[in-house]
Every structure is written in C-alpha cells, then in structure tokens.
N, C-alpha and C positions, 0 to 999 in steps of 0.2 A: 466591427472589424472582421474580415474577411482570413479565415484559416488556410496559412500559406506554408505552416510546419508539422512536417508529423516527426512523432518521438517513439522511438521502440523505449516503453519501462518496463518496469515489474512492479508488482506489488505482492506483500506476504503479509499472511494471516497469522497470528501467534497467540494461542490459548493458554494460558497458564493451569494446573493442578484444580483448581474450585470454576473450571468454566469460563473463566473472563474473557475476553478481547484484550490484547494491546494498542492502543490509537495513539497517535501522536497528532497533536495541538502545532502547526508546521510555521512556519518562521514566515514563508515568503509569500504565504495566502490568509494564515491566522485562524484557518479551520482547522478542525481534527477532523483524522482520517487513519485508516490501515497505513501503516509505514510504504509506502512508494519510492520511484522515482527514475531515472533514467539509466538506460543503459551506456556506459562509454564504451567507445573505440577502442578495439582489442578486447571485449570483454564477451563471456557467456551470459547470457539469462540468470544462471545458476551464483555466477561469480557475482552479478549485479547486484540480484537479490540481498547476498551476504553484504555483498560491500554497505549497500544501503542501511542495511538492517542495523548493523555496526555504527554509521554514522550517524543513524537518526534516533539510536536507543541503549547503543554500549553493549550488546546483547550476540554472544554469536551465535549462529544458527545453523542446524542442518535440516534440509528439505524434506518433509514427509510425504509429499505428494504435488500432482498438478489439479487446479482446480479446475484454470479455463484461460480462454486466449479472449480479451475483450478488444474489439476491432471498429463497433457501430457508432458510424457520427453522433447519433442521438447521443449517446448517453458518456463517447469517450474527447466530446473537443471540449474542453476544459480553457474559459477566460481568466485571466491573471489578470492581476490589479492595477499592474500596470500598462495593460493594452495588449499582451502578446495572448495570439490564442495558437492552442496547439490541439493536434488530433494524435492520441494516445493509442499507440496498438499494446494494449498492456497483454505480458503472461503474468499468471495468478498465481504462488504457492501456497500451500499450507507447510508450517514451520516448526519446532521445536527448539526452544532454548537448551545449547549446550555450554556454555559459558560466558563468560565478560557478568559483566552488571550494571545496575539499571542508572544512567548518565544522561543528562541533557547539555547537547551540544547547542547552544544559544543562535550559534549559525543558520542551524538543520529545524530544530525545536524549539518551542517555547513551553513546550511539556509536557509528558510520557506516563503513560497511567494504563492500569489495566481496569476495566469496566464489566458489568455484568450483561448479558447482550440483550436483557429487559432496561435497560437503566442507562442508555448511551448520551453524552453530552447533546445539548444542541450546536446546531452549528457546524453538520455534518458535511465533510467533500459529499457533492450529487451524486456521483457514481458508486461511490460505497457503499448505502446500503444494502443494494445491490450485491457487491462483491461478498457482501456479510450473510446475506442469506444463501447463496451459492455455495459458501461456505459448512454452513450450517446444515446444509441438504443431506439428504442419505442415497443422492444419485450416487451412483460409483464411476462415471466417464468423464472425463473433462467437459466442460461448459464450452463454447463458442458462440459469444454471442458481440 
C-alpha cells in the first residue's frame, strides 16, 4: 500500500539509575519500542512527549535534552497491521522520570519494563534501534536524519 499520511510524533528515551531502557510492548502493533506516538492538535512537541509518556507508562517526565528530528522514508514509513502506512517526521528526547509510577494502560500497552541495553526483547519497532544507539552516542548536536 502506498503512503498517503504523514504524522508529526515524538518519541522519548528514559534511563533509569542502573542503565536500563524503558520500552513498551504497544497494543496496536504488538512490538516493543521507545514510548512514541503522535502529536495532537493544539499541542507542542514538548507537551506530546509528556502526554505520551503518561499514557503509555504512568510515568511523568521532564525533558533532558533533544536527541534528533527523524524525517527519512527509509527508516520512518512504518505499516500497521491493519493496512495504514504512515510517514513519521518524529522529534526525539531524552527524559527523566519525575513522578507518577510504573501502570499499564491495556489500551496504550500490553507491557512496560526497563531492559539492559545488552539484553533487548525481540521483536523490536524497525526504527528503534536506531533511535537507541543515537541515544547512547556521546555526540553532543541533535541528529537529523
């Protein structure tokens, strides 16, 4: 099928105290991934992010930093299972938990876990890897890729 929608999301990265990743195991594709998702109408980047983050892990967050703005066909049109493809102009954060706690909304998730970034599930969204070593880099400029 032919990609006839683009999506401005976010996605945010969140570390915990011993190194781990946060992923979430997603309801509407059945893979784990970095918490994502889209941005609504009336909203910032920034507010998205949160809202997101909240929804898909119980977790509030504030913003440490920008990682990268991901833009490129290749690696951001994402097929859904049920036929819709979409082309992703995602911005990236990096996060820190400042309150709420750890909730699985059956809606959003099907399950929320922090992982060692040697040690990731299979069955990983495409594009993540990706966003996880970007992540992990000791560039100091946002990414654009």
């Amino acid at each position: 099928m032919e990609c006839k929608i683009i999506h401005p999301g976010v996605a945010v990265i969140i570390f915990d105290e011993h190194g781990r990743v946060l992923l979430q195991k997603r309801t509407d594709v059945g893979l784990w991934g970095i918490p994502s998702g889209h941005v609504e109408p009336g909203e910032t980047v920034e507010q998205a992010a949160k809202r997101e983050v909240f929804e898909e892990t119980g977790y509030d967050i504030s913003i440490e930093r920008l990682i990268g703005v991901y833009s490129d066909p290749t690696s951001q049109i994402f097929h859904y299972p049920n036929g819709k493809v979409v082309h992703f102009i995602t911005t990236y954060f990096l996060a820190k938990i400042t309150g709420g706690h750890l909730s699985v909304d059956p809606v959003e998730s099907l399950d929320v876990e922090f992982f060692p970034v040697t040690k990731l599930p299979k069955g990983l969204i495409t594009m993540h890897p990706m966003w996880l070593e970007d992540a992990l880099s000791s560039e100091q400029k946002a990414f654009i890729r």
